[in-house]
C-alpha positions in Angstrom: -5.7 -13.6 48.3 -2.4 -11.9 48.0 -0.7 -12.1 44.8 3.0 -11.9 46.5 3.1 -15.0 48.1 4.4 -18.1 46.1 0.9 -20.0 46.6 -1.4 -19.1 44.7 -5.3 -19.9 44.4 -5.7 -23.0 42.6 -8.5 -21.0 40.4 -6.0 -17.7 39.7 -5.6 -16.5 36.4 -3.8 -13.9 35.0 -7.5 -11.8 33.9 -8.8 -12.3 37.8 -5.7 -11.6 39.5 -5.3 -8.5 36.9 -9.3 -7.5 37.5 -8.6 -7.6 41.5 -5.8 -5.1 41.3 -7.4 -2.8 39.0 -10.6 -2.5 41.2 -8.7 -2.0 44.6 -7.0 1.0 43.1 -10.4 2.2 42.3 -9.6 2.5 38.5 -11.8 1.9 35.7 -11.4 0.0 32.5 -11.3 2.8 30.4 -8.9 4.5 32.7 -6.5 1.2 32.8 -6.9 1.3 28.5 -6.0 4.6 28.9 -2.5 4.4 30.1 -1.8 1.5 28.5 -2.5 3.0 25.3 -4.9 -0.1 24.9 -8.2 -0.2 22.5 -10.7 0.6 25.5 -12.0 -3.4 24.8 -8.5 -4.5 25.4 -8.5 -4.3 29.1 -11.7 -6.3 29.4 -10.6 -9.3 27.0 -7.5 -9.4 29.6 -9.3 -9.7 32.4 -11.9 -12.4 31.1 -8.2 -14.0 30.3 -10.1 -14.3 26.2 -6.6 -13.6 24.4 -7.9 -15.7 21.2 -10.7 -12.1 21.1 -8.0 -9.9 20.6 -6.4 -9.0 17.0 -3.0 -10.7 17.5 -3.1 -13.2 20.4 0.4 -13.9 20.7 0.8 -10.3 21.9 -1.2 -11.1 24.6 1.5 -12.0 27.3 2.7 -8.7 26.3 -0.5 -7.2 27.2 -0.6 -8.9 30.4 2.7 -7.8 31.0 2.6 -4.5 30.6 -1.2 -4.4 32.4 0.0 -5.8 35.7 3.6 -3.7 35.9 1.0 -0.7 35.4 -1.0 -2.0 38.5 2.1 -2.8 40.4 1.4 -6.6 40.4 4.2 -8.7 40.6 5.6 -9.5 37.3 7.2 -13.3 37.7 4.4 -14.2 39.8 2.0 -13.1 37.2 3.9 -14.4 34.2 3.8 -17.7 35.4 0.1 -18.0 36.2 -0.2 -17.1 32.8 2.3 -19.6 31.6 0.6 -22.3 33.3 -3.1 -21.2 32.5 -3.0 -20.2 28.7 -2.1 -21.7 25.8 -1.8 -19.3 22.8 -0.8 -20.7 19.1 1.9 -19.1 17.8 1.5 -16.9 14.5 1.1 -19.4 11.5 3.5 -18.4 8.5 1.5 -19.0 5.8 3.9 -20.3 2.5 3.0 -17.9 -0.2 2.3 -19.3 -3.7 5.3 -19.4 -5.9 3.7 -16.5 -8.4 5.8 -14.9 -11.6 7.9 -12.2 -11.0 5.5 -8.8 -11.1 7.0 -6.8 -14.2 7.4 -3.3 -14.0 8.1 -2.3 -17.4 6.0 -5.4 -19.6 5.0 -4.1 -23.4 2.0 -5.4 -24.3 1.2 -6.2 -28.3 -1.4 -3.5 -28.0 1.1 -0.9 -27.5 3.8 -2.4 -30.3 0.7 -2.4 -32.6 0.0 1.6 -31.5 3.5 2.6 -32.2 3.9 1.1 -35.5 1.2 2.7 -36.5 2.2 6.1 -35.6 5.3 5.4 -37.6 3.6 4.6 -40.4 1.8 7.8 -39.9 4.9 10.1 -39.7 6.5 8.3 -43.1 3.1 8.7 -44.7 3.0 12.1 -43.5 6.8 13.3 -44.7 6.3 11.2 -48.2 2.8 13.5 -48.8 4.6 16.6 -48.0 7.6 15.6 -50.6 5.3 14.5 -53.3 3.9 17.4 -52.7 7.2 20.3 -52.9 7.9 18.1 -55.9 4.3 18.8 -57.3 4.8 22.7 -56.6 8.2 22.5 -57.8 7.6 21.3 -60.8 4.2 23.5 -61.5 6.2 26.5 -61.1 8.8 24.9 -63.6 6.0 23.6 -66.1 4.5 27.7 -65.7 7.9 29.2 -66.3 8.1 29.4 -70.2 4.4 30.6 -70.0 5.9 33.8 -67.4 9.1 34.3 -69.9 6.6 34.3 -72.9 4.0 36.3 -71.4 6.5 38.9 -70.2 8.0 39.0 -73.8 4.5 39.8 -75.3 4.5 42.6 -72.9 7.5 44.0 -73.8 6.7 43.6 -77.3 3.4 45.8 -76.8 5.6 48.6 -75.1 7.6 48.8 -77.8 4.8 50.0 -80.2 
């Protein structure tokens, strides 16, 4: 079976005619996988033409591209026993559910709660320390007369 000639076997596929090559150039899987830059189970799927096995089937005619331009096959001739011989779905675009916007920057209660609390704290806070500069303010004013007394009943004393 020559893969250059227009007529093909009627049982070709692209896996077979890709498996054929590979083996005539002595070359194993892993080798092929290799130079394609392939997972080393790659080169097997293609060649058991099981495209649905690999992770993204419609890269498959990729694949099978690049395997048989490696191995020298002829690419049109190849591409259209693929055409004719697999059927791959195309990649389904799933709709995504119509979700609220994601906010970035969303205050919750708990934190509006928090912060007006540690207000309430600082104003508590400055009030205590005024009340209490008024308190010592007007201790040392209530204990002044006593001082001015105290110091006249001193001088008094050194006077005698």
């Amino acid at each position: 079976m020559t893969v250059n000639t227009a007529q093909l076997d009627a049982f070709a596929t692209p896996g077979s005619l890709l498996r054929t090559a590979r083996e005539k150039q002595g070359m194993t899987e892993r080798e092929a996988a290799d130079r394609l830059n392939l997972m080393p189970n790659y080169v097997g799927i293609l060649e058991r033409d099981d495209y649905t096995s690999l992770r993204s089937p419609p890269f498959a005619r990729g694949y099978v591209k690049a395997y048989g331009r490696m191995l020298g096959l002829h690419e049109e001739t190849l591409m259209s026993v693929f055409d004719q011989t697999t059927v791959i779905a195309p990649i389904k675009n799933e709709k995504r559910k119509d979700t609220r916007p994601l906010q970035l920057q969303r205050t919750g209660l708990g934190v509006v709660i928090g912060l007006g609390v540690l207000l309430l704290l600082v104003v508590l806070l400055w009030w205590s320390r005024e009340d209490s500069a008024e308190l010592s303010l007007s201790k040392s004013n209530r204990d002044a007369p006593l001082f001015y007394r105290d110091a006249l009943q001193f001088e008094a004393r050194g006077d005698e």
